[in-house]
C-alpha positions as protocol buffer text, in pm:
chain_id: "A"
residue {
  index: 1
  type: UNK
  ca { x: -280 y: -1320 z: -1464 }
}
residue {
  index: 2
  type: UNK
  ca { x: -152 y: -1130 z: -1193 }
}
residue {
  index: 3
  type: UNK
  ca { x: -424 y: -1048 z: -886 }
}
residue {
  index: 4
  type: UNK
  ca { x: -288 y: -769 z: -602 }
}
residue {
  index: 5
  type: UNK
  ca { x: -556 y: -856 z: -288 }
}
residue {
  index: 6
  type: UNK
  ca { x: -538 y: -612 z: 13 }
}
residue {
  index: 7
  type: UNK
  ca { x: -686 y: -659 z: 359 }
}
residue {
  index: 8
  type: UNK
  ca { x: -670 y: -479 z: 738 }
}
residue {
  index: 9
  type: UNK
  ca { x: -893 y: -208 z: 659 }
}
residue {
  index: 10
  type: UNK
  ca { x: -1180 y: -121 z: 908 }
}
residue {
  index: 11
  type: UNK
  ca { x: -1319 y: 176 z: 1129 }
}
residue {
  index: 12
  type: UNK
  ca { x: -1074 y: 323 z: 1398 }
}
residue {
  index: 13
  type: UNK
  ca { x: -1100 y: 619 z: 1643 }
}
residue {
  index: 14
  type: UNK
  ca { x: -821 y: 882 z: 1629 }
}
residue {
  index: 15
  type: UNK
  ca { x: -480 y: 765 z: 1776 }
}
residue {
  index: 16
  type: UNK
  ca { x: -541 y: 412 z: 1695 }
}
residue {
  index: 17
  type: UNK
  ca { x: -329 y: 241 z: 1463 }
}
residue {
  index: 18
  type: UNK
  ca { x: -394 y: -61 z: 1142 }
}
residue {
  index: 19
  type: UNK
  ca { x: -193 y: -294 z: 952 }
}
residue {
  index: 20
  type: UNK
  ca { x: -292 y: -286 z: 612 }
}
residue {
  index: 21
  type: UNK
  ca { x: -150 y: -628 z: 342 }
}
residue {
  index: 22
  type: UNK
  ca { x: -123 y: -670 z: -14 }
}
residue {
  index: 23
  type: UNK
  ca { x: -13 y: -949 z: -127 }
}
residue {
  index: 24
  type: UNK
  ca { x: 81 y: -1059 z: -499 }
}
residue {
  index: 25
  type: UNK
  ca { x: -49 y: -1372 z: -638 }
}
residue {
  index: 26
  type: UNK
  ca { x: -44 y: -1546 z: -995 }
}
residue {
  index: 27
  type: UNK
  ca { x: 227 y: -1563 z: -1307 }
}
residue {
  index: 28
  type: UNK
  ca { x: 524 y: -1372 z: -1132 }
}
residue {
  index: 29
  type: UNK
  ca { x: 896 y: -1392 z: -1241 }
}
residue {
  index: 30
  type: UNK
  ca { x: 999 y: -1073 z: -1004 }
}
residue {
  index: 31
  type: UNK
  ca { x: 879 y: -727 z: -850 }
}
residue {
  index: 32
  type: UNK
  ca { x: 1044 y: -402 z: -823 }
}
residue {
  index: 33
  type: UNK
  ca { x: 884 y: -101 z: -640 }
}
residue {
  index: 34
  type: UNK
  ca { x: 575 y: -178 z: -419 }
}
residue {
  index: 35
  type: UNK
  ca { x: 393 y: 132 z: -296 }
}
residue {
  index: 36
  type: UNK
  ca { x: 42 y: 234 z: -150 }
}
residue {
  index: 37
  type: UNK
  ca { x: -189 y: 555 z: -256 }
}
residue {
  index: 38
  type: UNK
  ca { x: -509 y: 647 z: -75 }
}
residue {
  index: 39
  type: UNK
  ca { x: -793 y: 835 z: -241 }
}
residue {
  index: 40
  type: UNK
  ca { x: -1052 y: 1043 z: -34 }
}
residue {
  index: 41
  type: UNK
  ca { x: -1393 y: 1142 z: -178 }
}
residue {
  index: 42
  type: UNK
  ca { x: -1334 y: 1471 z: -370 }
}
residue {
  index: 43
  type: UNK
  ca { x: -975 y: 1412 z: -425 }
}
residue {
  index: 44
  type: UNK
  ca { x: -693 y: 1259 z: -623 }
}
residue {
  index: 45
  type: UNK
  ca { x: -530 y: 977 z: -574 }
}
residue {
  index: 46
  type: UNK
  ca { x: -241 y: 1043 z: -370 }
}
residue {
  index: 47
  type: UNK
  ca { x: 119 y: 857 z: -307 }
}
residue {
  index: 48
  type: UNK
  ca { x: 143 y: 746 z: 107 }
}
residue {
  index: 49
  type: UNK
  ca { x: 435 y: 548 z: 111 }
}
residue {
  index: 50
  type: UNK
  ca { x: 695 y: 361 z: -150 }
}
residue {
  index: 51
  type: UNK
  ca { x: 943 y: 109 z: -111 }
}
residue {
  index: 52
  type: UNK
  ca { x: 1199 y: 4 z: -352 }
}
residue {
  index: 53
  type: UNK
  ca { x: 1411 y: -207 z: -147 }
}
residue {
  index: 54
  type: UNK
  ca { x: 1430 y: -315 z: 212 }
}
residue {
  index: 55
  type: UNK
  ca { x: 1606 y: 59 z: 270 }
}
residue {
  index: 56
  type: UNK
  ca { x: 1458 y: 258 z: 28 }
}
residue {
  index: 57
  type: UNK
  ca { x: 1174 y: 383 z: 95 }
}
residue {
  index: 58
  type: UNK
  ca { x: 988 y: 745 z: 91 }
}
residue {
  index: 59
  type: UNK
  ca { x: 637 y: 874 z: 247 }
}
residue {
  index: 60
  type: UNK
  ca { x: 436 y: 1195 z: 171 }
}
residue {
  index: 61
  type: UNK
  ca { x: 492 y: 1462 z: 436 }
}
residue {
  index: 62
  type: UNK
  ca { x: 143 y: 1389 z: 582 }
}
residue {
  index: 63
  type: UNK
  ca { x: 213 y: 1031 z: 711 }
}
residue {
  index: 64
  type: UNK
  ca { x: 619 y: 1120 z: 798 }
}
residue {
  index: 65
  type: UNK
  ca { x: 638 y: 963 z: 1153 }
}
residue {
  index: 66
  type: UNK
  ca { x: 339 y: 803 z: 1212 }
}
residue {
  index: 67
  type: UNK
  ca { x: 317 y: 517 z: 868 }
}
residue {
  index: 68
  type: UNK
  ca { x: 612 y: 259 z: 795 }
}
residue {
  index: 69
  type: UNK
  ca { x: 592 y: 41 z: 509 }
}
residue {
  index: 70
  type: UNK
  ca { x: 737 y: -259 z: 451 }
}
residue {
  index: 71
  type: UNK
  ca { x: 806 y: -552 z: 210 }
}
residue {
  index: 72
  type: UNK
  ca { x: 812 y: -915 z: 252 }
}
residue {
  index: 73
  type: UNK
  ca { x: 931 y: -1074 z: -83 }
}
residue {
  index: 74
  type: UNK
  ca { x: 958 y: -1415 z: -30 }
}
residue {
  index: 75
  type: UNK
  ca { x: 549 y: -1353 z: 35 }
}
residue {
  index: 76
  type: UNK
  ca { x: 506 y: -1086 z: -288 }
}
residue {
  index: 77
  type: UNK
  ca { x: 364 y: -918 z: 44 }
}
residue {
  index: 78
  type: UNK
  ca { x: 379 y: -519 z: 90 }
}
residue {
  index: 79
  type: UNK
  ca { x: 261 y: -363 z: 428 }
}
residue {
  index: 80
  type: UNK
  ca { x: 146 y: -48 z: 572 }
}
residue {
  index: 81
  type: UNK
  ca { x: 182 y: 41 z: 945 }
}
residue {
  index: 82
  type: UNK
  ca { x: -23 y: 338 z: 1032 }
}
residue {
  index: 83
  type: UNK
  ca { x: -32 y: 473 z: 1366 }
}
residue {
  index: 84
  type: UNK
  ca { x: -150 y: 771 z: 1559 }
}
residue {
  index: 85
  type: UNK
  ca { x: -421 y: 790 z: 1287 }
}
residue {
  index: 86
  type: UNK
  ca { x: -566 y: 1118 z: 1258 }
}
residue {
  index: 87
  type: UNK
  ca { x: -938 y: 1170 z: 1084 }
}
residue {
  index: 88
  type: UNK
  ca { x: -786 y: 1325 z: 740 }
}
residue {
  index: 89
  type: UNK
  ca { x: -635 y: 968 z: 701 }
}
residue {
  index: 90
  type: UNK
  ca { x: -972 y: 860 z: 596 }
}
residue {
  index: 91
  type: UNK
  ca { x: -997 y: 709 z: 246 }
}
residue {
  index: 92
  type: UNK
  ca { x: -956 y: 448 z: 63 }
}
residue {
  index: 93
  type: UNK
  ca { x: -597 y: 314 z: 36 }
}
residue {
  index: 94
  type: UNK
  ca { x: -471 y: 110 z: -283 }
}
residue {
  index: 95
  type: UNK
  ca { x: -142 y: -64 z: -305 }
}
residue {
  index: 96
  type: UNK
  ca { x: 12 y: -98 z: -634 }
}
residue {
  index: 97
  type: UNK
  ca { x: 315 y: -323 z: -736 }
}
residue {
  index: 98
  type: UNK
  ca { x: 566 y: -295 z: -1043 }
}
residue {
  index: 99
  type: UNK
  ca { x: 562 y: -666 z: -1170 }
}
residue {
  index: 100
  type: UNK
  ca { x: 752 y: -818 z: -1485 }
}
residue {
  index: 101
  type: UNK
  ca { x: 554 y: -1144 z: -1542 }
}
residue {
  index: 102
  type: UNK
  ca { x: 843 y: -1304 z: -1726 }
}
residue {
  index: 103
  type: UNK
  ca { x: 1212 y: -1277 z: -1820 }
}
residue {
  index: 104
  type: UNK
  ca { x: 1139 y: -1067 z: -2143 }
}
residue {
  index: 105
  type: UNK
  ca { x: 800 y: -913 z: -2081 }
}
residue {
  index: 106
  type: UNK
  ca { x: 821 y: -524 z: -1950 }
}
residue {
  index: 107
  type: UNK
  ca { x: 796 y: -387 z: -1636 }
}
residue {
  index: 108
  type: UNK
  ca { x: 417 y: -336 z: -1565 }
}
residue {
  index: 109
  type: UNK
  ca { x: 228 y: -206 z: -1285 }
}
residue {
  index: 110
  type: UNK
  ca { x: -75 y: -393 z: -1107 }
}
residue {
  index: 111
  type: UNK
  ca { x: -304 y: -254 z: -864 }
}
residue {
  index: 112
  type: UNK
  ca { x: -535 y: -372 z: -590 }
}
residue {
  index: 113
  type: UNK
  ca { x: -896 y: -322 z: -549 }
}
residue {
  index: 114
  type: UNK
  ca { x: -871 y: -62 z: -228 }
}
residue {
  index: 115
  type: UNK
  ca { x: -967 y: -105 z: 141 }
}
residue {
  index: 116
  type: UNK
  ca { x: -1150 y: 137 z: 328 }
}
residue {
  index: 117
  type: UNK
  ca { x: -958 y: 336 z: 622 }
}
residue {
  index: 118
  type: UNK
  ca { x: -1220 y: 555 z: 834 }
}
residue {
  index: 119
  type: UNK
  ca { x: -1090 y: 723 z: 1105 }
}
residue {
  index: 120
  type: UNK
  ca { x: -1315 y: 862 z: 1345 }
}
residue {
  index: 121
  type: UNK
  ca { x: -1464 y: 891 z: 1699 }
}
């Protein structure tokens, strides 16, 4: 069983900046892509930020500049760095993970159970 936790969410006024974690715990034999989506009330999810590699990576236009993420895979660890956070950022932000649980199982992909990001004054 594969379990995707995520923590760092909380309340912060516009400008400030968060650290959001999700790390990957349970039967693991390797991960591809990690990647994080946020959700506001009323709307689709949506993809923030994806990472394939330590150099590939791609964010929506929206968070270009101000969001980095990053992978740690000796930790099955992704992170998001948001900064300058502006009030539209609010919503609740999911990190997913593209997991192969052994050497001849597929490629499948896990997600976590979402942290709340609320920006505002």
């Amino acid at each position: 069983q594969v379990q995707l936790v995520e923590s760092g969410g909380g309340l912060v006024q516009p400008g400030g900046s968060l650290r959001l974690s999700c790390a990957a715990s349970g039967n693991i034999f390797g991960i591809d892509a990690m990647a994080w989506y946020r959700q506001a009330p009323g709307n689709q999810r949506e993809l923030v930020a994806h990472i394939t590699t330590p150099h590939s990576t791609n964010y929506a236009d929206s968070v270009k500049g101000r969001f980095t993420i990053s992978r740690d895979n000796t930790k099955n660890t992704v992170y998001l760095q948001m900064n300058s956070l502006k009030p539209e950022d609010t919503a609740v932000y999911y990190c997913s993970m593209t997991i192969k649980i052994t050497w001849r199982t597929n490629w499948s992909t896990y997600w976590g159970q979402g942290t709340q990001v609320t920006v505002s004054s």
